[in-house]
KOLROMAR-721916 format. One line per field, with one value per residue (C-alpha): residue in three letters; residue number from 0; x negated, y, z. Coordinates in steps of 0.05 Angstrom, whole numbers, padded with zeros to 5 digits, always signed. Last residue first. Example, Ala and Ser with C-alpha at 12.3 -4.5 7.8 and 13.67 -1.06 7.14 Angstrom:
% KOLROMAR-721916
r	(Ser:Ala);
k	(1:0);
east	(-00273:-00246);
north	(-00021:-00090);
up	(+00143:+00156);
END
This chain:
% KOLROMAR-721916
r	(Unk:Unk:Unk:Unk:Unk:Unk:Unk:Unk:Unk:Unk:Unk:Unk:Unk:Unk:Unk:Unk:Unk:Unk:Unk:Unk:Unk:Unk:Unk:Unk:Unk:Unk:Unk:Unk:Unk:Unk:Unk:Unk:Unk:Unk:Unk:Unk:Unk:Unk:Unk:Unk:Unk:Unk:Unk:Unk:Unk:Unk:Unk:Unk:Unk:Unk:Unk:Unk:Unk:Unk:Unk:Unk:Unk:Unk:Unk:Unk:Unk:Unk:Unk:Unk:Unk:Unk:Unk:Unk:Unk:Unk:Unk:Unk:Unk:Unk:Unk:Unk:Unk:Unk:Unk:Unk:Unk:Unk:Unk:Unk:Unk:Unk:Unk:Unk:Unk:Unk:Unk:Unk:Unk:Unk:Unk:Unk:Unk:Unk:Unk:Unk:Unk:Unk:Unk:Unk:Unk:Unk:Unk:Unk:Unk:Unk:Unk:Unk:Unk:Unk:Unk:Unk:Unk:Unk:Unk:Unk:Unk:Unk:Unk:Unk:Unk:Unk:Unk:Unk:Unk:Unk:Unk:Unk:Unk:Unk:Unk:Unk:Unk:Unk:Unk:Unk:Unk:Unk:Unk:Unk:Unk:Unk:Unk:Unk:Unk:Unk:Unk:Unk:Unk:Unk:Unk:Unk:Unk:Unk:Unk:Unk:Unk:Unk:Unk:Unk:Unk:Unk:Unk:Unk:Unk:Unk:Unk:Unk:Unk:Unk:Unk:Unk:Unk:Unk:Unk:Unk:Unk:Unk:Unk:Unk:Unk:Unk:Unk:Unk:Unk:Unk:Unk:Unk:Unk:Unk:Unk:Unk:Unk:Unk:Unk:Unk:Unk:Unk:Unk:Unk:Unk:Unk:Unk:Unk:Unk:Unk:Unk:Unk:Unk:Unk:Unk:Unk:Unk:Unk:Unk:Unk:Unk:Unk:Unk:Unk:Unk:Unk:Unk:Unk:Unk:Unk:Unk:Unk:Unk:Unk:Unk:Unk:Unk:Unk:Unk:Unk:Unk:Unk:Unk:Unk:Unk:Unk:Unk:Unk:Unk:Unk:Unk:Unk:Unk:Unk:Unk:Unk:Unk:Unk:Unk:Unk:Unk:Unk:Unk:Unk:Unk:Unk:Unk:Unk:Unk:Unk:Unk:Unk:Unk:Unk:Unk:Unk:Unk:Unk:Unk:Unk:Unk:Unk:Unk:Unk:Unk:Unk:Unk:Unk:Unk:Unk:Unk:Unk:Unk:Unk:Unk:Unk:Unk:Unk:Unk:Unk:Unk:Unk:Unk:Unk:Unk:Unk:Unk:Unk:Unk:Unk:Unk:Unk:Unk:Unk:Unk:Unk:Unk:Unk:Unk:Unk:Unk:Unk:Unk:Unk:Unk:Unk:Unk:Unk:Unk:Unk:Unk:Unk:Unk:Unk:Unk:Unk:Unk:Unk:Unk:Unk:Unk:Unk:Unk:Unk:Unk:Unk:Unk:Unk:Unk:Unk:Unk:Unk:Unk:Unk:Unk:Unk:Unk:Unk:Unk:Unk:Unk:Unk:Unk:Unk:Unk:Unk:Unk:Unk:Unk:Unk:Unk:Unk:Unk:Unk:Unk:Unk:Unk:Unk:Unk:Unk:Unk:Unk:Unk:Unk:Unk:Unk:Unk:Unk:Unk:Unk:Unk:Unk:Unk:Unk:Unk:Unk:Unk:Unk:Unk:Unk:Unk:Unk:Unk:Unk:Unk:Unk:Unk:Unk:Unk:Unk:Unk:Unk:Unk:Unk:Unk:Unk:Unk:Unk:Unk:Unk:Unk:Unk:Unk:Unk:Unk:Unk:Unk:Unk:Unk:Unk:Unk:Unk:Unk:Unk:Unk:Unk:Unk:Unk:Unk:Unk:Unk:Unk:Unk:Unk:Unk:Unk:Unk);
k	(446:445:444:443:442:441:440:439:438:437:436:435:434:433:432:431:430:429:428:427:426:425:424:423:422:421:420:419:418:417:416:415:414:413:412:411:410:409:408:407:406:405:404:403:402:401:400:399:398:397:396:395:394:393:392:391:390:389:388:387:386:385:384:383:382:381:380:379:378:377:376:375:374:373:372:371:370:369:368:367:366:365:364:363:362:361:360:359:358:357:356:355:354:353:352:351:350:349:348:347:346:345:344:343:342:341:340:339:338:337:336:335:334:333:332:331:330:329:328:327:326:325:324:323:322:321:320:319:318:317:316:315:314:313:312:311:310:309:308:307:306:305:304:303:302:301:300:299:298:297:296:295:294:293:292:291:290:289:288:287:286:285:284:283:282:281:280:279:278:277:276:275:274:273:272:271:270:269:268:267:266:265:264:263:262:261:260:259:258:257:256:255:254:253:252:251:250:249:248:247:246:245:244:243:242:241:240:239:238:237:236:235:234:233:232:231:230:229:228:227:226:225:224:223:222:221:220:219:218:217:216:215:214:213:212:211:210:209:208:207:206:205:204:203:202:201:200:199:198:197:196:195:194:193:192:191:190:189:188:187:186:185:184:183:182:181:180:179:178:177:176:175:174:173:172:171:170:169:168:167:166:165:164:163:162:161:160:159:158:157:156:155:154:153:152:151:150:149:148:147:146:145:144:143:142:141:140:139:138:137:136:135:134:133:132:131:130:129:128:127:126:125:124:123:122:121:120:119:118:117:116:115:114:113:112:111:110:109:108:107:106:105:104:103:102:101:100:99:98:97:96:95:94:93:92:91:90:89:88:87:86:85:84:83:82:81:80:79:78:77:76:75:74:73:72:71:70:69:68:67:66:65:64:63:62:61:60:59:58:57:56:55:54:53:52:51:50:49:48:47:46:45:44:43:42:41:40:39:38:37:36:35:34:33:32:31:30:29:28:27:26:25:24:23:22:21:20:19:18:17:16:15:14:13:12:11:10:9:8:7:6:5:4:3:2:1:0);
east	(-00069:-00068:-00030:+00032:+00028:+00037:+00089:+00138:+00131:+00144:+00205:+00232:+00229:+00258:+00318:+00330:+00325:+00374:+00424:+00413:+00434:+00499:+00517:+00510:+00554:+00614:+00596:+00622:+00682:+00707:+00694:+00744:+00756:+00779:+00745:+00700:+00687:+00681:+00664:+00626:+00590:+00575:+00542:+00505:+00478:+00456:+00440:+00382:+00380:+00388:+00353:+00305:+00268:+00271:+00237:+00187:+00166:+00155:+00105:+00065:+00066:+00021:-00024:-00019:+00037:+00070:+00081:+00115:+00151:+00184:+00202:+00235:+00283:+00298:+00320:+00360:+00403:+00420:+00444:+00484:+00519:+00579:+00597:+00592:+00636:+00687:+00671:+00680:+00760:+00760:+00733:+00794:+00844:+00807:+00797:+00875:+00896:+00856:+00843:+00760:+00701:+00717:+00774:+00724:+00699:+00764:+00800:+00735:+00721:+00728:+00699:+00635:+00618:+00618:+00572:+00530:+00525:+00502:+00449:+00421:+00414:+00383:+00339:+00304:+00296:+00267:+00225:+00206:+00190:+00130:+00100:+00096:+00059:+00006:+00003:-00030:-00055:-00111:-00159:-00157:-00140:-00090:-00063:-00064:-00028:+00026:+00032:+00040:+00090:+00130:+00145:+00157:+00215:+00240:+00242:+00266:+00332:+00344:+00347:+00397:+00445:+00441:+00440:+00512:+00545:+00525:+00548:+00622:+00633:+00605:+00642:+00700:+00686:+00673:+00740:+00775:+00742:+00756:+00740:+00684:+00655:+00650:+00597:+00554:+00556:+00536:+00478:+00462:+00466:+00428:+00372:+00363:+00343:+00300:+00275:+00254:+00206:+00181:+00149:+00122:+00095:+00069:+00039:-00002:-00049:-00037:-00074:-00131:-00140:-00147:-00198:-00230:-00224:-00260:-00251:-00309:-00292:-00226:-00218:-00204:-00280:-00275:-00197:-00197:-00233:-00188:-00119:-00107:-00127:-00070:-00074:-00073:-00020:+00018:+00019:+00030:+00091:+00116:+00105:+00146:+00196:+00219:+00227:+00265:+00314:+00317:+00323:+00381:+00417:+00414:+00444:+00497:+00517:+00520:+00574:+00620:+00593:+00634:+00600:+00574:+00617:+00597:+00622:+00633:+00653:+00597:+00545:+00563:+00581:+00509:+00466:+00482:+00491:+00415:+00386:+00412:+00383:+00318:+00316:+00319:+00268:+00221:+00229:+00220:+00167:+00131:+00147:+00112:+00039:+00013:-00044:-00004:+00053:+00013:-00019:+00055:+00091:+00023:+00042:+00122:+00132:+00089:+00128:+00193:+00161:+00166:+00230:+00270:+00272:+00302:+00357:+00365:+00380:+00421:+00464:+00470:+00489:+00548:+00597:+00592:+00592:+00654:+00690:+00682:+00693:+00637:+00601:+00525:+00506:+00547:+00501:+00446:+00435:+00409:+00351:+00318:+00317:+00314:+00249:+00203:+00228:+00189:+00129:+00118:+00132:+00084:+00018:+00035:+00039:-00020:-00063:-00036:-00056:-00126:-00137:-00099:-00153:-00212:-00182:-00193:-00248:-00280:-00248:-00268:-00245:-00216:-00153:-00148:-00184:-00115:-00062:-00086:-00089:-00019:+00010:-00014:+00011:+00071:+00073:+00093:+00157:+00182:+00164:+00208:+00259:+00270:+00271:+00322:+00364:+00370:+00422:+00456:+00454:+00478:+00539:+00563:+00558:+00599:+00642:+00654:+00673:+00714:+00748:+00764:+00742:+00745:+00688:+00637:+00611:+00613:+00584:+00522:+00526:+00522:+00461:+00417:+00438:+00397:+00332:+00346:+00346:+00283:+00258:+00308:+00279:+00201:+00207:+00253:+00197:+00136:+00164:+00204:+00149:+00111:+00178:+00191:+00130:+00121:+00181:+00162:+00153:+00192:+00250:+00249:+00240:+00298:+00343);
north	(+00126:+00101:+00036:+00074:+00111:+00039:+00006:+00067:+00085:+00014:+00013:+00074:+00041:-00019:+00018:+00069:+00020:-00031:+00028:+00045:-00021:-00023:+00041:+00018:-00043:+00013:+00042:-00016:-00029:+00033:+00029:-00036:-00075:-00131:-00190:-00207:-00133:-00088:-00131:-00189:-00140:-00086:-00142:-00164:-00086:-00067:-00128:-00165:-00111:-00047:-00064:-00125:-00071:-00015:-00058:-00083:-00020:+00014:-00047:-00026:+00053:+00067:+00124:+00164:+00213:+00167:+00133:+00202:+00210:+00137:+00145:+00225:+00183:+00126:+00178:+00227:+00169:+00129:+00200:+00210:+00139:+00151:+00215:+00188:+00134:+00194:+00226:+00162:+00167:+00242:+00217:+00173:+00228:+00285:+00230:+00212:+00294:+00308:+00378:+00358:+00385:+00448:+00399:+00340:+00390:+00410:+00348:+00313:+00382:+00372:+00299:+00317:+00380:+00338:+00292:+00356:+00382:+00304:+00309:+00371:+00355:+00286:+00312:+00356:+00304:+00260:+00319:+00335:+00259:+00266:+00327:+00294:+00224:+00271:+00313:+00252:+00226:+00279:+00248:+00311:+00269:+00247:+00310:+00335:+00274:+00269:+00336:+00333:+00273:+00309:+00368:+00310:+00277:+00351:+00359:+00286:+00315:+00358:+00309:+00263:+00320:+00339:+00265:+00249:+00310:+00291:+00211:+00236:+00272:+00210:+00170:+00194:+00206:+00130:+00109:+00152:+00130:+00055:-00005:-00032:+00036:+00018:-00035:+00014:+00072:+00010:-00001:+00072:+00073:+00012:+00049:+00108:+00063:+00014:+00066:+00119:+00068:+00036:+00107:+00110:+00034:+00070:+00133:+00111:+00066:+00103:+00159:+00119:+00085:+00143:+00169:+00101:+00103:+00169:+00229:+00275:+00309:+00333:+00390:+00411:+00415:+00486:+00481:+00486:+00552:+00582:+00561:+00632:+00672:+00644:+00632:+00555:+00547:+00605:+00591:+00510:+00531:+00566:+00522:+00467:+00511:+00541:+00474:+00443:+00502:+00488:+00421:+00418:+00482:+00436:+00370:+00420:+00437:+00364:+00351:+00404:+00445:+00501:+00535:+00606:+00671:+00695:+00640:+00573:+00539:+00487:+00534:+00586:+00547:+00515:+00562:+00605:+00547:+00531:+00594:+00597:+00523:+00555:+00614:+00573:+00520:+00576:+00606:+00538:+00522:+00579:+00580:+00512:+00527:+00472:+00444:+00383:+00433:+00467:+00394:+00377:+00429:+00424:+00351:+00355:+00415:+00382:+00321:+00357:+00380:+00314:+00288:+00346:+00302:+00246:+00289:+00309:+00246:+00230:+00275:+00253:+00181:+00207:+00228:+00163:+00118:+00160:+00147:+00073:+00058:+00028:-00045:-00027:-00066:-00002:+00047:+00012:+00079:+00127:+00066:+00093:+00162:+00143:+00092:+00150:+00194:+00149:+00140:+00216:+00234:+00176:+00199:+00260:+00247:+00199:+00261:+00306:+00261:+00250:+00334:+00347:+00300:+00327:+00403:+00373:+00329:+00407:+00422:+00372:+00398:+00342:+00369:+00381:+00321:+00285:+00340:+00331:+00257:+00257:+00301:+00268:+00199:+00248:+00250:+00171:+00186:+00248:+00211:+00143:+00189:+00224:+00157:+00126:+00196:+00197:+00131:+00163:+00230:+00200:+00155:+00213:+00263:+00220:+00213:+00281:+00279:+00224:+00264:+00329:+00404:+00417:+00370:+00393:+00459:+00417:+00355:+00396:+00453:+00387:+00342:+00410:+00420:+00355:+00369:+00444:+00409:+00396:+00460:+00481:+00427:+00439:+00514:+00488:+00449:+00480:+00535:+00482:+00444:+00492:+00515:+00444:+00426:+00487:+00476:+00393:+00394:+00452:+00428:+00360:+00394:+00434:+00374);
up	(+00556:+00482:+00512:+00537:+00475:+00427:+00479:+00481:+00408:+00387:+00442:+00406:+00335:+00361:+00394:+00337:+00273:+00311:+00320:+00251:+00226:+00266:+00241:+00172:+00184:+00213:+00140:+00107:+00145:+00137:+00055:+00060:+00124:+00070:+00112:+00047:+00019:+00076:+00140:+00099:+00052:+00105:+00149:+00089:+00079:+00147:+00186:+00151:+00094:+00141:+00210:+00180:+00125:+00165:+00225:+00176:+00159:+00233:+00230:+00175:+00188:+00247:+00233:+00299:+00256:+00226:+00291:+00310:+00251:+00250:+00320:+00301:+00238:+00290:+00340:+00299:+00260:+00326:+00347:+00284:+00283:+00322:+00291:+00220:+00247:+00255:+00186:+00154:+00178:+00154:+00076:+00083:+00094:+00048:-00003:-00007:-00001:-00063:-00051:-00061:-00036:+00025:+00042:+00065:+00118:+00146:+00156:+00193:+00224:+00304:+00299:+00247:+00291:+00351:+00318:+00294:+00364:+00386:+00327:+00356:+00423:+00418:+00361:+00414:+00465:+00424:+00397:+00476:+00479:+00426:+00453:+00528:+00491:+00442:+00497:+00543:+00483:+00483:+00427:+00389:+00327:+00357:+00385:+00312:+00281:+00341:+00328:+00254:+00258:+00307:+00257:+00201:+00258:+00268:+00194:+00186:+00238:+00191:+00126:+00165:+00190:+00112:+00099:+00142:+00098:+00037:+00066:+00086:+00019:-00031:+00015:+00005:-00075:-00068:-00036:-00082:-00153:-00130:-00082:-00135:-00119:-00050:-00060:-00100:-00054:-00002:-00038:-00040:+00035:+00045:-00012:+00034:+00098:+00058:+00014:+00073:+00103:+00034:+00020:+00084:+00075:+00003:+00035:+00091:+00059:-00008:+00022:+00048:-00016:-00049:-00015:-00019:-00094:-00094:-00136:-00140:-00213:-00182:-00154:-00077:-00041:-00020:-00011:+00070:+00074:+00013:+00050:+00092:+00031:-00011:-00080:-00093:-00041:-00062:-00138:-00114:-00086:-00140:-00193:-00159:-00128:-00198:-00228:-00176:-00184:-00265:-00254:-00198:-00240:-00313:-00271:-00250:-00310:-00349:-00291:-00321:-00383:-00396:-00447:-00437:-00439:-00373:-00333:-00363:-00300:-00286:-00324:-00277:-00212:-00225:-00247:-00171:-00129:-00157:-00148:-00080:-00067:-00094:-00055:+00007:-00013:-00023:+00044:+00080:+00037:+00063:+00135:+00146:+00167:+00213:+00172:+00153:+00131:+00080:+00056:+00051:+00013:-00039:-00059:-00035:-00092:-00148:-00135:-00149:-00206:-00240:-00207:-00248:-00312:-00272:-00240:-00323:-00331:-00277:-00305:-00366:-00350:-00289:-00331:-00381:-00308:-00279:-00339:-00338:-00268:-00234:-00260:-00235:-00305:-00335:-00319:-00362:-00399:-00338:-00327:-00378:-00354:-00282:-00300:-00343:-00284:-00229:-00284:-00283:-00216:-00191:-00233:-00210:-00133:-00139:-00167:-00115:-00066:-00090:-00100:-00029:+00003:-00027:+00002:+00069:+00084:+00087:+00144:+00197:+00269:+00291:+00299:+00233:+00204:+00238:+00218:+00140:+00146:+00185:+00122:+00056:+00066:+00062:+00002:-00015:+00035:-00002:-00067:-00059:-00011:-00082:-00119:-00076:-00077:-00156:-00145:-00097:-00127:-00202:-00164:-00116:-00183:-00224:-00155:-00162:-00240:-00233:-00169:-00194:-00224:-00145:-00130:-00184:-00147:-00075:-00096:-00133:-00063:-00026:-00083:-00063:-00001:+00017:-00011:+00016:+00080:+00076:+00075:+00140:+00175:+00158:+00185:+00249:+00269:+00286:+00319:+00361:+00369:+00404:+00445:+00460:+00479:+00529:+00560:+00579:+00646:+00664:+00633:+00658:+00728:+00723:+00699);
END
């Protein structure tokens, strides 16, 4: 154990700095749909699985843009290390363009899409709760991709502080909208679910524009934005972005969209079983959304080494994040068992959703270290540019295995919302062993 500490302290102090910036940001994606599950839960359970339904559905375009920006990142980290500055700024102006372009048709579709609710074929009052909230989810999606565009060029070029601290002050600016518009505080309406869509827009709203004030403004940035603008856009450019971007993109959607599939399945099981798994699943994505930050810190190493040509660190940097997710996402399993009563309680009093929101928590457990390690082997084969194969193991893990396994266990053999989520396990232990023995094969053969 000495010697594996020695060997690899350095990486895990560099990544650690690195790192824990980018988790706590993305997080705030996450604490975003908690503190909205947590507001809403004790007004009751159509209401809170209103929410589950909107933030399930609003999560598959989310991971849609997170995963399309970050074509962004390894290009950034690659020029980087390479030494080539002024490739820079011309990338942030095609991806920022794509980002746009994106935000804008993505919340066209969860607009629209909020009035066909009823083709999903959930409860009838959760479905008219749940319409206007997604709506203003889909109004927020625009400057949420102004965020990720300038939150990843920043973070490409190794500085990650800043969208930590603005992702911070927006989740408290969202808790604090929320409860009051929620409640009625203050002599304002009391406006339920409709509340805390108005807090998740208005606190997107404030990180979009701020971010891209600080990127645009600060000195530290100006020598990489000389060529930023866009009157010498190139379709190659572009090209190169999308390259990475849209398997990316696909990545997160096969993983995020088993989950909302199997929101979907459960709801045919009841408001209960969905507000369950509503609580067990925010609580399984904020684990999920810090282990990405370790998995994005990777991805800008393994970019930067790469780029350096010194696979040798790019290999040592890459196993000190496996070894870093390892230890947090075994904490947060422990976490999970010790607190399966407690954590549900702190949503809902509704002793039937506390007790089968505590079962999920268990499997939860199981699943977390599967979770870190396919998350940090997608990052790191982000990060040397490999993204079409890393896709087609998403893909086969959750809809070959995934999803149909959590139809037969859960629906056709009667295992219920248990049965589903022991499926989803399954599926992320596929993801984490293929993923891993892609990583092994493709560094091996770099040195």
């Amino acid at each position: 154990m000495k010697q594996l500490l020695l060997k690899y302290q350095h990486h895990y102090k560099d990544n650690f700095r690195l790192a824990y910036p980018v988790v706590i940001s993305q997080l705030g994606h996450t604490l975003v749909a908690l503190s909205d599950s947590i507001i809403i839960g004790h007004t009751g359970k159509v209401p809170l699985a209103a929410v589950s339904l909107g933030n399930g559905l609003f999560s598959i375009f989310m991971v849609t843009g997170i995963g399309m920006s970050y074509g962004l990142t390894p290009l950034i980290a690659q020029e980087n290390g390479r030494g080539n500055k002024g490739s820079i700024g011309h990338l942030l102006s095609h991806s920022l363009i794509i980002n746009m372009i994106l935000g804008l048709l993505l919340s066209a579709v969860i607009v629209i899409g909020s009035h066909h609710l009823y083709l999903l074929k959930q409860e009838g009052d959760v479905a008219e709760q749940a319409r206007p909230f997604l709506q203003y989810l889909g109004l927020s999606f625009i400057p949420l991709m102004l965020f990720l565009s300038f939150k990843q060029f920043a973070e490409g070029l190794g500085f990650t502080r800043q969208a930590m601290n603005i992702s911070i002050i927006g989740n408290v600016i969202n808790v604090i909208i929320g409860i009051t518009l929620v409640y009625g505080l203050f002599g304002l309406p009391r406006l339920g679910v409709i509340g805390v869509g108005i807090a998740t827009f208005t606190d997107r709203l404030i990180m979009g524009i701020t971010m891209a004030i600080y990127v645009l403004r600060a000195p530290r940035f100006k020598p990489y934005l000389k060529t930023f603008g866009f009157n010498a856009l190139k379709a190659a450019t572009a090209k190169k972005i999308l390259g990475i971007g849209t398997p990316v993109a696909l990545q997160y959607i096969f993983e995020v969209s088993a989950f909302s599939g199997a929101a979907i399945m459960v709801g045919w099981m009841g408001a209960a079983d969905l507000a369950a798994h509503q609580i067990a699943l925010s609580l399984a994505a904020m684990t999920y959304m810090m282990a990405s930050g370790i998995s994005a810190a990777a991805g800008i190493k393994s970019g930067n080494n790469f780029g350096k040509k010194d696979f040798k660190e790019l290999r040592l940097s890459a196993i000190a994040s496996y070894h870093m997710v390892l230890v947090l996402m075994s904490v947060t399993a422990v976490i999970f068992i010790l607190g399966k009563t407690l954590l549900p309680a702190l949503y809902i009093q509704d002793r039937q959703v506390i007790d089968i929101a505590g079962r999920l928590l268990i499997i939860a457990a199981f699943f977390q270290l599967f979770d870190g390690t396919q998350v940090v082997g997608l990052g790191v084969l982000r990060g040397l540019g490999d993204v079409k194969m890393p896709t087609i193991i998403t893909l086969f893990a959750y809809w070959v295995f995934g999803i149909p396994v959590g139809y037969l266990l859960g629906i056709k053999l009667g295992y219920g919302v248990e049965g589903v989520w022991w499926a989803l396990l399954l599926g992320l232990l596929i993801a984490s062993v293929l993923l891993f023995l892609r990583f092994h094969f493709k560094t091996k053969k770099l040195q």
